[in-house]
N, C-alpha and C positions, 0 to 999 in steps of 0.2 A: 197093573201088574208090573213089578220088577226085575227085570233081566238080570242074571247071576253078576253079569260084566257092572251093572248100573248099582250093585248090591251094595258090592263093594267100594265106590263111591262115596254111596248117601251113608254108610258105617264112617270113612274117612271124615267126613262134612261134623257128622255128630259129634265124633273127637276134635275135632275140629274146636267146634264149638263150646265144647264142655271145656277144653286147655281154654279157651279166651274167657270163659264166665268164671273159674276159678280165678284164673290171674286179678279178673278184678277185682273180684271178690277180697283174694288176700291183698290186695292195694289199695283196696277204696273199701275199707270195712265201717266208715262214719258218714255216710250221705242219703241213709234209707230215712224216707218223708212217713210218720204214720199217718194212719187212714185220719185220724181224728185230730191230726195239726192244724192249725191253720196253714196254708200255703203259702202266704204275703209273709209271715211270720218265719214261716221254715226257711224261703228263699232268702231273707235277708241274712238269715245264720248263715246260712251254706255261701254267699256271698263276702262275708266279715274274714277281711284277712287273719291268717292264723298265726304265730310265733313257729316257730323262728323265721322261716322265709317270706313271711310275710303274703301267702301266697292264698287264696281262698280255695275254702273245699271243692267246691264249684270247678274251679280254675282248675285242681288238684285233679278230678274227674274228668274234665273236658282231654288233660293232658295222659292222663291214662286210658281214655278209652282209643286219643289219636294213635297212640302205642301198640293200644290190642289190635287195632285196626291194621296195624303193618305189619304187627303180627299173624294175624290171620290172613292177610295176602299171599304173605311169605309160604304158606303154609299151601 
C-alpha cells in the first residue's frame, strides 16, 4: 500500500523516468540490435567509427546515456 505522502514521489520518479527515456530515444535513435541480428555482426557495426567525428555509435550511447544519468540525478 501507498501513502498519499509516498504517491507523490513514485508519480515524480515515473516522470522522471519517461524525460530520461525520451531524451534517449531522441539522441540515440540508431543503436536498436533486432532480435534476428547476429550480435558479433551488430556489435561490430555499432563499434565502426562514424563520419564526421569519427566517433562510434557505441561510444555515441555510452556518452549519452553518462548524460541522462546526470541528468536524472539532478533531477
Amino acid at each position: 500500500m501507498i501513502v498519499s505522502g509516498n504517491k507523490s514521489c513514485v508519480v515524480q520518479a515515473q516522470y522522471i523516468f519517461l524525460h530520461h527515456v525520451m531524451l534517449e530515444a531522441l539522441l540515440l535513435n540508431d543503436v536498436t540490435v533486432p532480435a534476428s541480428a547476429n550480435f558479433s555482426d551488430e556489435y561490430r557495426r555499432l563499434r565502426k567509427p562514424q563520419q564526421p567525428d569519427k566517433q562510434s555509435r557505441i561510444g555515441r550511447q555510452f556518452e549519452v546515456g553518462a548524460l541522462c544519468n546526470v541528468v536524472y540525478r539532478l533531477n
